[in-house]
SERO-4910 file (N, C-alpha, C, O; in steps of 0.05 Angstrom, whole numbers):
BEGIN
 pado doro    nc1    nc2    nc3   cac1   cac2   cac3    cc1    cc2    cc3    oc1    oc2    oc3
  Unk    A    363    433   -262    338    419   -253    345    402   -229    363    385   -229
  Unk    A    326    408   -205    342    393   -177    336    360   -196    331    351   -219
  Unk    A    342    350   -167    349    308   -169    310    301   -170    295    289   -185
  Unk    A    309    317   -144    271    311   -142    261    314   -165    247    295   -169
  Unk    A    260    329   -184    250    339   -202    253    312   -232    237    299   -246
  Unk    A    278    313   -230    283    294   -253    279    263   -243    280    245   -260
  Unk    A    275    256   -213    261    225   -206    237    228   -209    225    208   -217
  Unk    A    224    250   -205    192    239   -208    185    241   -235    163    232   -241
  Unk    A    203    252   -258    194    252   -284    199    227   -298    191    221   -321
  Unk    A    218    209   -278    230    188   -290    203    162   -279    205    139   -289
  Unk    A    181    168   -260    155    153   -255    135    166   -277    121    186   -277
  Unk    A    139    151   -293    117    155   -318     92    122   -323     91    100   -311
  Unk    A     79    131   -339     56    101   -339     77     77   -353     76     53   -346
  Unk    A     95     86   -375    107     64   -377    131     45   -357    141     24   -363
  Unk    A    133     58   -340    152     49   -320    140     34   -298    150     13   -290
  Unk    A    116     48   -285     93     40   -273     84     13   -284     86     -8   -270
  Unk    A     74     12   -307     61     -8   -327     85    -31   -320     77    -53   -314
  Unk    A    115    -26   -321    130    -56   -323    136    -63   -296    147    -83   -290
  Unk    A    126    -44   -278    130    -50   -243    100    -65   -238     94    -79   -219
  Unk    A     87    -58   -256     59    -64   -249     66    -99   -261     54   -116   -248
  Unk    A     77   -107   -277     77   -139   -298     98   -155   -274     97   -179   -269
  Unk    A    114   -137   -261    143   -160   -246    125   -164   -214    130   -186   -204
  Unk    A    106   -145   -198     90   -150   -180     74   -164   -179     71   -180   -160
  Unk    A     55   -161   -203     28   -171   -199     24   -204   -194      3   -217   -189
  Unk    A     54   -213   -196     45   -251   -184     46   -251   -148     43   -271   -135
  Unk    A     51   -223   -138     59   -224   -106     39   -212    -99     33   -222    -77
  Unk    A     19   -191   -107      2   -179    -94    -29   -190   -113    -34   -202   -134
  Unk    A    -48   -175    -87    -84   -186    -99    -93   -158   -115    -85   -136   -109
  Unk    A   -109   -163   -137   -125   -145   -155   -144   -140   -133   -158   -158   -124
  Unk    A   -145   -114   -125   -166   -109   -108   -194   -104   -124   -197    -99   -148
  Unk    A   -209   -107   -108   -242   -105   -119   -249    -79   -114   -244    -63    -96
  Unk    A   -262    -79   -133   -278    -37   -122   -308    -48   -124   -320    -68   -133
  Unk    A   -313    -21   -110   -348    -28   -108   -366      0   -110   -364     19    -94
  Unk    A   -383     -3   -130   -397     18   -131   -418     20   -116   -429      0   -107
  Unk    A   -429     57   -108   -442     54    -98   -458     86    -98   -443    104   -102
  Unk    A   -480     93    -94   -501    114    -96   -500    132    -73   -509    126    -51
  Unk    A   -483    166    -79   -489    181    -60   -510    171    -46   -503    160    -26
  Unk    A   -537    172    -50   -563    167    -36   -554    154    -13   -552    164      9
  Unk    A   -547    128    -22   -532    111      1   -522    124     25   -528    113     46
  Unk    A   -510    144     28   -500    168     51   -517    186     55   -509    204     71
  Unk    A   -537    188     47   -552    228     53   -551    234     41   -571    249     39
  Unk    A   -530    237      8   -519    248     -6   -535    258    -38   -559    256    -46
  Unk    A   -511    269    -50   -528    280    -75   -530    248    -95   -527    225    -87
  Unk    A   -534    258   -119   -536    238   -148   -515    240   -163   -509    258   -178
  Unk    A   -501    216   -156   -468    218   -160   -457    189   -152   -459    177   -131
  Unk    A   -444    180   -176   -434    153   -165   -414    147   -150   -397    163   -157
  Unk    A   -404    131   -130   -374    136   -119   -362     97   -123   -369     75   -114
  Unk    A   -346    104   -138   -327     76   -136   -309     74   -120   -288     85   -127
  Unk    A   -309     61    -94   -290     59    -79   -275     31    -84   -285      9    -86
  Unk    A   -248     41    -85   -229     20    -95   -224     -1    -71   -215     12    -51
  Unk    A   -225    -16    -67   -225    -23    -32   -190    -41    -20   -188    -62     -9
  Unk    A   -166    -21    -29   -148    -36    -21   -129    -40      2   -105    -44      6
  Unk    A   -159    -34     20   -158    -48     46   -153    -79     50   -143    -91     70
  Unk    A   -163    -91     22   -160   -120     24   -131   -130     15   -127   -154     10
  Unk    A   -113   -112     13    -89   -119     -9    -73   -138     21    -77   -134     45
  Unk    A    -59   -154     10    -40   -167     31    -24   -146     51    -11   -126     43
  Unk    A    -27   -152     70    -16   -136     99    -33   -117    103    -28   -102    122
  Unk    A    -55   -111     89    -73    -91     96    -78    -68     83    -97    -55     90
  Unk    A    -63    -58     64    -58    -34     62    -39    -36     29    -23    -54     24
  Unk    A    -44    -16     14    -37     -7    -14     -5    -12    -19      6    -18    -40
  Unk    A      7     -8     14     39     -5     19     53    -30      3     76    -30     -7
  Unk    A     30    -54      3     50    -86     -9     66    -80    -35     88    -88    -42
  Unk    A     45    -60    -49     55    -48    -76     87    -35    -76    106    -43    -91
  Unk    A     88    -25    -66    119    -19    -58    133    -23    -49    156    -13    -52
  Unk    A    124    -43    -29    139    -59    -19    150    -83    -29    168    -97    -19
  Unk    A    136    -88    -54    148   -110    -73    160   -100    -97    171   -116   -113
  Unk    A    159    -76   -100    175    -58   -118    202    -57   -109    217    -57   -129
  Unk    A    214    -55    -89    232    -45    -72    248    -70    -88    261    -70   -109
  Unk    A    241    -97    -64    246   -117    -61    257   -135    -84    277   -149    -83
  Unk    A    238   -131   -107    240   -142   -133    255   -126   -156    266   -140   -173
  Unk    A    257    -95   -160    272    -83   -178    295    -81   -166    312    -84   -184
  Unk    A    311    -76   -134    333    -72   -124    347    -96   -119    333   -116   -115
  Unk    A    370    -98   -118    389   -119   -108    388   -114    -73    393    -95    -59
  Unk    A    378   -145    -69    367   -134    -31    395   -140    -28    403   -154    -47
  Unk    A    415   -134     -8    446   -145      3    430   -169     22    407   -172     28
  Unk    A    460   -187     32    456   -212     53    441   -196     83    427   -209     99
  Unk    A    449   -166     85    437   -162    106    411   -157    114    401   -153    137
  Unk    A    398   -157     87    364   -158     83    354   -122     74    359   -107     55
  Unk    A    336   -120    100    322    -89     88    318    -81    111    321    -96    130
  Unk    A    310    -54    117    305    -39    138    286    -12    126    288      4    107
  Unk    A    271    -17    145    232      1    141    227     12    165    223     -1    185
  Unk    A    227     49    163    213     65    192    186     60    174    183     58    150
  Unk    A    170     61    195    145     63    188    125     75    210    129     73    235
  Unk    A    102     87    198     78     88    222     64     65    234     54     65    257
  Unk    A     64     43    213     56     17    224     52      3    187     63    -18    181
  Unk    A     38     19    169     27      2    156     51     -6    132     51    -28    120
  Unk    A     66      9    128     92     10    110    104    -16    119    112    -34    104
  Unk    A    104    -18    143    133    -35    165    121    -63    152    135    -78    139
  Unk    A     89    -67    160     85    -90    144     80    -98    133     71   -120    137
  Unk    A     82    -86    103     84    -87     82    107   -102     74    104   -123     63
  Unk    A    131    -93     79    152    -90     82    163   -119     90    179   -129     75
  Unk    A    155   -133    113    160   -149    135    149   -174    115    162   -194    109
  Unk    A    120   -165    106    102   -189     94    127   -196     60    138   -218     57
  Unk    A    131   -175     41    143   -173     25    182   -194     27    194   -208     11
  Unk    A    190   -182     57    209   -198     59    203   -224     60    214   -241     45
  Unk    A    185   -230     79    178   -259     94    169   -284     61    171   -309     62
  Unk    A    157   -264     33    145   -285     10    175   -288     -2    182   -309    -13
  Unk    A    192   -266      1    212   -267    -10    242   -280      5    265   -275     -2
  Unk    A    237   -291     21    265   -301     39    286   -276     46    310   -278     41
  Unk    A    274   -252     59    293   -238     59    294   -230     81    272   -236     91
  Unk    A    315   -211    107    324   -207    121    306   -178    133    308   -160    115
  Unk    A    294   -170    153    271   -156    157    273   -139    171    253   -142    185
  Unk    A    289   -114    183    283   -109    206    269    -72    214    282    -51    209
  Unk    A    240    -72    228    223    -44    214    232    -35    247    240    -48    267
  Unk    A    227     -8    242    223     12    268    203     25    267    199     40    248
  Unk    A    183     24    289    157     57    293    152     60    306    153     44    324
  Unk    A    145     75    306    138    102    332    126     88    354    123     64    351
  Unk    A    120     99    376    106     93    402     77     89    390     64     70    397
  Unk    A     66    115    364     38    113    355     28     96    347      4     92    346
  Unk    A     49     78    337     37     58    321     18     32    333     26     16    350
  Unk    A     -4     32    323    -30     12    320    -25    -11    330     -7    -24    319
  Unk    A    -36    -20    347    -33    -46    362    -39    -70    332    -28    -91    325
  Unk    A    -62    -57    322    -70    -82    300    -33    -88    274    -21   -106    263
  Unk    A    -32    -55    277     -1    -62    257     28    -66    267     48    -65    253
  Unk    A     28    -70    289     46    -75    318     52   -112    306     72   -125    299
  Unk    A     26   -117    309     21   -145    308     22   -164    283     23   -189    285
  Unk    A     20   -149    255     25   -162    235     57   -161    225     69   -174    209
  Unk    A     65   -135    247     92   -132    231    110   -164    242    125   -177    228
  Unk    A    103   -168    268    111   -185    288    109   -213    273    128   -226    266
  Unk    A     74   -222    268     68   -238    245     91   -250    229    105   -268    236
  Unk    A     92   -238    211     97   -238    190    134   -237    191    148   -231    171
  Unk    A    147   -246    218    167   -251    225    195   -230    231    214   -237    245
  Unk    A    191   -206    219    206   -184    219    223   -184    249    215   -199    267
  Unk    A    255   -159    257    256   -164    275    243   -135    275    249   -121    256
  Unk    A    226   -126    295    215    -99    299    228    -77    326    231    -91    346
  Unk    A    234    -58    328    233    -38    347    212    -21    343    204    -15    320
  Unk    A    200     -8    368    186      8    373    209     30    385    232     25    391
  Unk    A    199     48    386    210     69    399    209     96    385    209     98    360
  Unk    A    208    120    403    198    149    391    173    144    391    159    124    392
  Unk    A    168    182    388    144    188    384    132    191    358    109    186    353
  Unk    A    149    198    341    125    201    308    148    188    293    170    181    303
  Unk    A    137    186    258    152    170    244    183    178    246    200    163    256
  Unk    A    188    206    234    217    226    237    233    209    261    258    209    257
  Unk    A    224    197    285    237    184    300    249    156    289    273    150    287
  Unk    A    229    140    282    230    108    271    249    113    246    260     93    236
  Unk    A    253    138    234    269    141    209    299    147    213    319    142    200
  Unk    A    295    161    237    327    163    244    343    139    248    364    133    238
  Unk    A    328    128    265    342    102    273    336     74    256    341     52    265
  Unk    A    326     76    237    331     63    215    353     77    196    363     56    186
  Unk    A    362     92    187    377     97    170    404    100    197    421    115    188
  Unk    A    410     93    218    427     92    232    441     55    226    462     43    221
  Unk    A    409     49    232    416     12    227    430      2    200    444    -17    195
  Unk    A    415     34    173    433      8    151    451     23    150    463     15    130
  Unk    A    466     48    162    492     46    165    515     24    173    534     14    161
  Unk    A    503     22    206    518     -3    205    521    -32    201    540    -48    207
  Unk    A    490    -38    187    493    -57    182    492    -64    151    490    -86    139
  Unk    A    494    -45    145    484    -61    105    464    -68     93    460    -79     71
  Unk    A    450    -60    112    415    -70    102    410    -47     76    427    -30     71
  Unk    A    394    -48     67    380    -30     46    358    -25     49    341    -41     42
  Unk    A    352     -3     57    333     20     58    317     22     36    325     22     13
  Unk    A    284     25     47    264     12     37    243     38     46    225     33     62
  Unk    A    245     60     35    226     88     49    199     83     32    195     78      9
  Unk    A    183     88     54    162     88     67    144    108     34    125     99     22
  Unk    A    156    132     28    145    145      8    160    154    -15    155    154    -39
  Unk    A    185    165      5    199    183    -21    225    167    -33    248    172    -29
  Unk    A    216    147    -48    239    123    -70    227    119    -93    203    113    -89
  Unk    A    234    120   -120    226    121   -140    213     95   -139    189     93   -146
  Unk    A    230     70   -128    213     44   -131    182     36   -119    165     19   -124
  Unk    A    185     62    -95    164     57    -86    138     80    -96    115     73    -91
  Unk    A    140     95   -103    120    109   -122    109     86   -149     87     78   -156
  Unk    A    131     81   -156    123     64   -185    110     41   -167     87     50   -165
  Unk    A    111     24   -155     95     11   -133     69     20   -138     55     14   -157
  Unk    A     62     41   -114     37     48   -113     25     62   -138      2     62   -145
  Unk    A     43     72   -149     24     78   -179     15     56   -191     -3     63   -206
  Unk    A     19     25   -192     -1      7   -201    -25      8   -197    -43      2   -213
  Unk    A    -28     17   -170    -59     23   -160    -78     36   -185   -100     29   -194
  Unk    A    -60     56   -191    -86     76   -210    -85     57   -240   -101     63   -258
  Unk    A    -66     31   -246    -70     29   -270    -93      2   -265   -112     -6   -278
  Unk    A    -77     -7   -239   -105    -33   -237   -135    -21   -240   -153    -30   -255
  Unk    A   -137      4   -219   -161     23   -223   -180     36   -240   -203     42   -235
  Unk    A   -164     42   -266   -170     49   -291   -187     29   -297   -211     32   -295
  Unk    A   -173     -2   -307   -177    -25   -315   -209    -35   -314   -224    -46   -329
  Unk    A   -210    -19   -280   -236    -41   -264   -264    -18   -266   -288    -24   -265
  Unk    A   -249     15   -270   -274     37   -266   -256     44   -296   -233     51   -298
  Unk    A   -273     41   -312   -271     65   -335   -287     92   -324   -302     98   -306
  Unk    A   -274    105   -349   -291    130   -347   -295    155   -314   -313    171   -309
  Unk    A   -271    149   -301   -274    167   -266   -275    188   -280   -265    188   -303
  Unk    A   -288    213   -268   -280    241   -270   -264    244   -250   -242    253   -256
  Unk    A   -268    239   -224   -256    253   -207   -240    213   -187   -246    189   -187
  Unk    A   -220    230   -174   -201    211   -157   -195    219   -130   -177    235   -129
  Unk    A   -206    210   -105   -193    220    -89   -175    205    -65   -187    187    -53
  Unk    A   -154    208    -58   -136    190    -46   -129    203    -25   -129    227    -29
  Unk    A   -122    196      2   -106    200     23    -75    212     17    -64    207     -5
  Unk    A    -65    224     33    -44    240     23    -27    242     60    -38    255     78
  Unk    A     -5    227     64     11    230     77     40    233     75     42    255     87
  Unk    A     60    228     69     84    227     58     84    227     29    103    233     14
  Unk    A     54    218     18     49    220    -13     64    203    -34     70    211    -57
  Unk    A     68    186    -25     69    159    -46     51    148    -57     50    143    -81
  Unk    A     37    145    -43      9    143    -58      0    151    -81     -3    142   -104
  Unk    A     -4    174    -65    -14    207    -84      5    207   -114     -7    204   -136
  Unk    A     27    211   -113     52    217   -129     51    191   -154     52    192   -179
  Unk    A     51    170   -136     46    144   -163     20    153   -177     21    164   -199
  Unk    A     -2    149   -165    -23    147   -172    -36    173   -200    -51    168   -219
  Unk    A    -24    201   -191    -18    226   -208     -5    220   -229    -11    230   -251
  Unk    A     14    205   -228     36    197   -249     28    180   -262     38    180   -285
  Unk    A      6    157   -256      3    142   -272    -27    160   -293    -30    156   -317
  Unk    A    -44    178   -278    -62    188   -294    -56    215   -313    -69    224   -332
  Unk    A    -32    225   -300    -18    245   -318    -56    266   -326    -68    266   -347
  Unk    A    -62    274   -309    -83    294   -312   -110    289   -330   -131    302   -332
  Unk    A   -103    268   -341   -130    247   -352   -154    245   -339   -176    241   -349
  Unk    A   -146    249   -305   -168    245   -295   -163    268   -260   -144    271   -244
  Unk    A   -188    278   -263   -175    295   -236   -176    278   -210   -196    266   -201
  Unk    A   -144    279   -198   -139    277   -174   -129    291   -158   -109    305   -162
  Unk    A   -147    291   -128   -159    309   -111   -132    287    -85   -130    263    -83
  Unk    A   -120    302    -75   -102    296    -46   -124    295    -29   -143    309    -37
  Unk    A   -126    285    -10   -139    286     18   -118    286     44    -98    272     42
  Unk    A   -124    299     67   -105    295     81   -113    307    112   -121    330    112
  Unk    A   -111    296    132   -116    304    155   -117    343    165    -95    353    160
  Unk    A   -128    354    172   -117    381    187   -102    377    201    -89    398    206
  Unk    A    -94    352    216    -80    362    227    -52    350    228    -37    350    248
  Unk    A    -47    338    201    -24    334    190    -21    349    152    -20    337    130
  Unk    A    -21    371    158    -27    381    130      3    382    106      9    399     89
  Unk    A     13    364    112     44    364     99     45    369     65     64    379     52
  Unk    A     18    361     52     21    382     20     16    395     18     24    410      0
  Unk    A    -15    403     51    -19    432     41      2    458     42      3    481     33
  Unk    A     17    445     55     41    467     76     58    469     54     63    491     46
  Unk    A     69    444     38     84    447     18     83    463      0     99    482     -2
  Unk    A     60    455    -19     41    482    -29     39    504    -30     34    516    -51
  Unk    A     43    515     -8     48    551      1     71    553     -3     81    571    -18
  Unk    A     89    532     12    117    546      8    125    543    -22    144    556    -30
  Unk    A    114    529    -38    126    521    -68    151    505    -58    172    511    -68
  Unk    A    151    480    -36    171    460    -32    164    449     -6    152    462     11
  Unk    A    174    420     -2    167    402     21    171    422     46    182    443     38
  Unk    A    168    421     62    178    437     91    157    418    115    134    409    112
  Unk    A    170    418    131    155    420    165    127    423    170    116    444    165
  Unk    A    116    401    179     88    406    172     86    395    202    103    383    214
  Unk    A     56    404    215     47    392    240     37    359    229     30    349    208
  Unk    A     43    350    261     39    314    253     28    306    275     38    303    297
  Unk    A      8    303    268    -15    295    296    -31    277    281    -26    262    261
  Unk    A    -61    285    301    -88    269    298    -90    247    294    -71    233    286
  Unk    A   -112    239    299   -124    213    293   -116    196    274   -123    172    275
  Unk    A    -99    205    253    -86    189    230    -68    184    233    -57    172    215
  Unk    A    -54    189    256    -18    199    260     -5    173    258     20    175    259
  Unk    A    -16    148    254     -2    131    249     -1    125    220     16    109    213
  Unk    A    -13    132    207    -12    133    174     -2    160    159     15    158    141
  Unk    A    -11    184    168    -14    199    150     -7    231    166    -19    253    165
  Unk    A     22    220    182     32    239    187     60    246    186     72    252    207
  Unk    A     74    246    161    107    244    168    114    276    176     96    291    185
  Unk    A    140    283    172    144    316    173    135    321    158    115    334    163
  Unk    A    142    315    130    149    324    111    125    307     84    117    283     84
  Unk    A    121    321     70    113    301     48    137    305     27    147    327     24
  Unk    A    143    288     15    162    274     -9    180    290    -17    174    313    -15
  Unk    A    201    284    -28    214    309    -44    202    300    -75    194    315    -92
  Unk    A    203    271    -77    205    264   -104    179    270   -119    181    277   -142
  Unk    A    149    267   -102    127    256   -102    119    295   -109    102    303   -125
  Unk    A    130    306    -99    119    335    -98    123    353   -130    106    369   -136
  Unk    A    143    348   -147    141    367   -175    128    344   -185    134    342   -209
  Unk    A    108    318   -174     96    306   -184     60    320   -179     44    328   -197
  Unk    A     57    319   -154     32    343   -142     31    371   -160     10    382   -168
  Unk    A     53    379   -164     42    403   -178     37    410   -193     28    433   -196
  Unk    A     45    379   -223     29    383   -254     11    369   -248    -10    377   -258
  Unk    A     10    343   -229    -24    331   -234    -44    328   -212    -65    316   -215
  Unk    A    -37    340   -191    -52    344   -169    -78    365   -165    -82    378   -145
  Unk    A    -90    366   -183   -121    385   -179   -117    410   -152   -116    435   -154
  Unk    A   -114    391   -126   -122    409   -108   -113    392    -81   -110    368    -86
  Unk    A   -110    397    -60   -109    385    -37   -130    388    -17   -129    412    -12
  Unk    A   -149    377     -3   -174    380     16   -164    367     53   -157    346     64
  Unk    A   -167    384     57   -164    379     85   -187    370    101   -208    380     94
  Unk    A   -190    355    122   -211    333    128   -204    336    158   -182    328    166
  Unk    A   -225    348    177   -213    337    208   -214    314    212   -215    298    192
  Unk    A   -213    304    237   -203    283    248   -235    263    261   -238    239    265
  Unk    A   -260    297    264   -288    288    273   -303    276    244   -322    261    244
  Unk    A   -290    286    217   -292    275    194   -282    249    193   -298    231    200
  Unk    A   -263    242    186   -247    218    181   -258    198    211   -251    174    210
  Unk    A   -269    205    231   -285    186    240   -316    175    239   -325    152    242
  Unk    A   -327    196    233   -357    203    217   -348    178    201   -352    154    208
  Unk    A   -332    189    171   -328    164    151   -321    144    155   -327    128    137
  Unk    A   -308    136    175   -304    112    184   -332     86    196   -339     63    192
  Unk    A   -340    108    210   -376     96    226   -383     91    200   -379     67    195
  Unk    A   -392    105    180   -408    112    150   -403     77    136   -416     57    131
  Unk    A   -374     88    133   -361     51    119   -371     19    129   -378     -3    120
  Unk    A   -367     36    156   -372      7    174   -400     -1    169   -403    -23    158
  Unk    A   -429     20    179   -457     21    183   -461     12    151   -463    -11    143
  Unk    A   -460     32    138   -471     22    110   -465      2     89   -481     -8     72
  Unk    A   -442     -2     92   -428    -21     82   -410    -46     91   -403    -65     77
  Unk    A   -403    -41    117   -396    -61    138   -368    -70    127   -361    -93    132
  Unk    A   -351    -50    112   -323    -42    107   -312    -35    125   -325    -16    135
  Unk    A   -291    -39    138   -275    -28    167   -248    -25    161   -232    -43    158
  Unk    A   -241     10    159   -226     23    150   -217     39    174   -231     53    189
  Unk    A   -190     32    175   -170     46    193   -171     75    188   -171     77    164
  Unk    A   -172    100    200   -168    121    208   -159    135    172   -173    143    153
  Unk    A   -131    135    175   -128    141    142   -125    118    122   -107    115    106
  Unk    A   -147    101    127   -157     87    102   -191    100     96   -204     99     75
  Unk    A   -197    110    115   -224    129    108   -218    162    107   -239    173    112
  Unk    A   -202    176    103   -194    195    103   -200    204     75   -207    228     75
  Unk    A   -200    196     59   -207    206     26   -240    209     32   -255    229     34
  Unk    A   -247    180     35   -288    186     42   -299    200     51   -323    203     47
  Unk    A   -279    221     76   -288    235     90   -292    268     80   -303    288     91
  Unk    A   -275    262     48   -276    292     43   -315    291     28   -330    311     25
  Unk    A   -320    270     22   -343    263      2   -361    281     32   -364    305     36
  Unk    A   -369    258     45   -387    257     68   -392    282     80   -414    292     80
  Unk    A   -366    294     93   -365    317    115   -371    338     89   -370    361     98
  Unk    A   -376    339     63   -380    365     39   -357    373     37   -362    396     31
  Unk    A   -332    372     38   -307    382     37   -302    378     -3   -291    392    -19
  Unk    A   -314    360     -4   -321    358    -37   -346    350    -51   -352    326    -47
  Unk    A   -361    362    -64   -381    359    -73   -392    353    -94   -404    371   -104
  Unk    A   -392    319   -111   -397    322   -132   -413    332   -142   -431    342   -128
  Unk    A   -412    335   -169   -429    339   -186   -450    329   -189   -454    316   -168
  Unk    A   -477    327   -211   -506    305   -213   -486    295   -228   -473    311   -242
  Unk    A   -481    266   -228   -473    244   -248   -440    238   -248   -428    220   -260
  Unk    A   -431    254   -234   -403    251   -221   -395    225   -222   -412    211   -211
  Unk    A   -374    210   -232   -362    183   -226   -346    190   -196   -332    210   -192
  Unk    A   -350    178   -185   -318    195   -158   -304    168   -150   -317    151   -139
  Unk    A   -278    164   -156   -268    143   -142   -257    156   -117   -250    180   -115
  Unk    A   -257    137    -98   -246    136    -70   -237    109    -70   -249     88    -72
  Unk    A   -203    116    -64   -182     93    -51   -186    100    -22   -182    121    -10
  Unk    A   -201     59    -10   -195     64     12   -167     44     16   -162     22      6
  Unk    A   -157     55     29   -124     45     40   -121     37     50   -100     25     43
  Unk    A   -123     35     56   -120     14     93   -140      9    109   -157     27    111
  Unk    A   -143    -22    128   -146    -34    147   -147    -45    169   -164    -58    182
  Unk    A   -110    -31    176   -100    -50    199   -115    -26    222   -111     -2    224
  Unk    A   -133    -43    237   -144    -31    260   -165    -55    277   -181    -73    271
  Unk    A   -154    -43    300   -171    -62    325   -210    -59    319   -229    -75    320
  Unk    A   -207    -33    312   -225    -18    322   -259    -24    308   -274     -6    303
  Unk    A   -265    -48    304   -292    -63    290   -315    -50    303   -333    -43    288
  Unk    A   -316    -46    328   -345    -37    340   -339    -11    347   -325     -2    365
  Unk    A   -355      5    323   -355     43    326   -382     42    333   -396     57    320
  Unk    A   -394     29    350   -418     29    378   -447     32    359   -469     33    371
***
């Protein structure tokens, strides 16, 4: 049985559950909010969107990033985070509550709004390269030589159990979901969140076209080389999705939905106009499978949607 195989069996709800008790004094219980297809055009179908856009540094990432931090022995040389932007400050924010030593790398793509919290929040930062695969090389070059400890972005058992709190805080606040749908990039997310519902409840991947890294996985029956573009490319485009996170996708993952990029902006306007929520690119990427019909509830459908993230300039969609 490979290593991947036996780490993601080792993210179960009770492991989750005691990552979820040693975090929860560092991070916010996000609020969800229900609300009436009608509300969109839509059919008769409820959608609970989880909204943990509001989580500290912006984004779901604090979850793992205080996993990391708090189950591992950090060394004197601190931590080191590639990221697309929203990981790094997670990461940055997580060192800075914790007195610890900070230093993230990302891409050229990365978001002026997550440029600027990583900075915030005191970290030492490089930019440089073009997609994450770049910011990762040269982070795992840095804790070679320096001793820092490595803090990945998706594929670390600490950080799955992290973001799988999400689905148990979620449970807590929406009883009764039929359906789940989450953003899916390197799939930490995804992978906790599966793990913590263990098929109790169907969860649906969402993920850019034009970063399709589970769907690609999927076919091959293993992670591989995926295109990494679009409009999400600062969230939700690594090479690769997970090694660990993936024989997690394939007992509790329903299905994967692919979402363009004229979608995941649609949902974005949608968030903003109707609800005056302002959701970064792949923090509306799950909504967009609802909206654009890429998924269609049922009459009486519960649907949760995690939105994920926030860090973005971008307030006036005109």
């Amino acid at each position: 049985m490979s290593e991947a195989i036996l780490a993601g069996r080792s993210i179960d709800r009770a492991r989750i559950s005691g990552t979820y008790d040693l975090i929860r004094p560092f991070i916010r219980r996000t609020p969800v909010m229900e609300v009436g297809g009608s509300e969109f055009g839509l059919g008769n179908f409820r959608s609970i969107l989880k909204l943990e856009l509001l989580q500290h540094s912006g984004s779901f990432k604090a979850r793992g990033a205080f996993a990391n931090l708090l189950l591992r022995d950090v060394p004197e040389a601190g931590v080191v985070a590639a990221s697309g932007g929203n990981h790094g400050a997670a990461v940055a924010y997580a060192a800075m509550k914790l007195a610890k030593r900070a230093r993230i790398y990302v891409p050229s793509v990365a978001s002026a709004a997550k440029v600027a919290r990583i900075r915030d929040y005191g970290a030492d930062l490089i930019v440089g390269g073009e997609h994450y695969a770049d910011a990762l090389a040269q982070a795992q070059i840095w804790a070679g030589e320096s001793g820092a400890m490595q803090v990945h972005a998706y594929d670390q058992i600490e950080t799955l159990l992290g973001q799988g709190t999400l689905g148990a805080e979620l449970e807590n606040q929406a009883v009764s979901l039929d359906t789940l749908l989450v953003a899916v990039g390197g799939g930490g997310l995804l992978g906790g969140i599966a793990a913590w519902f263990a098929g109790r409840v169907r969860v649906i991947g969402v993920e850019p076209a034009a970063a399709p890294t589970l769907t690609q996985a999927l076919k091959a029956g293993r992670p591989v080389d995926a295109e990494a573009g679009g409009i999400a490319a600062d969230s939700l485009a690594p090479k690769q999705v997970g090694q660990i996170m993936y024989p997690i996708a394939e007992r509790h993952v329903d299905r994967v939905i692919l979402v363009s990029d004229d979608a995941i902006r649609e949902a974005q306007l949608a968030l903003w106009s109707q609800l005056r929520i302002v959701a970064e690119a792949g923090g509306a990427a799950a909504f967009a499978a609802i909206l654009d019909g890429c998924y269609s509830p049922a009459a009486g459908e519960r649907v949760g949607v995690v939105v994920c993230g926030g860090n973005t300039t971008a307030v006036d969609f005109g």
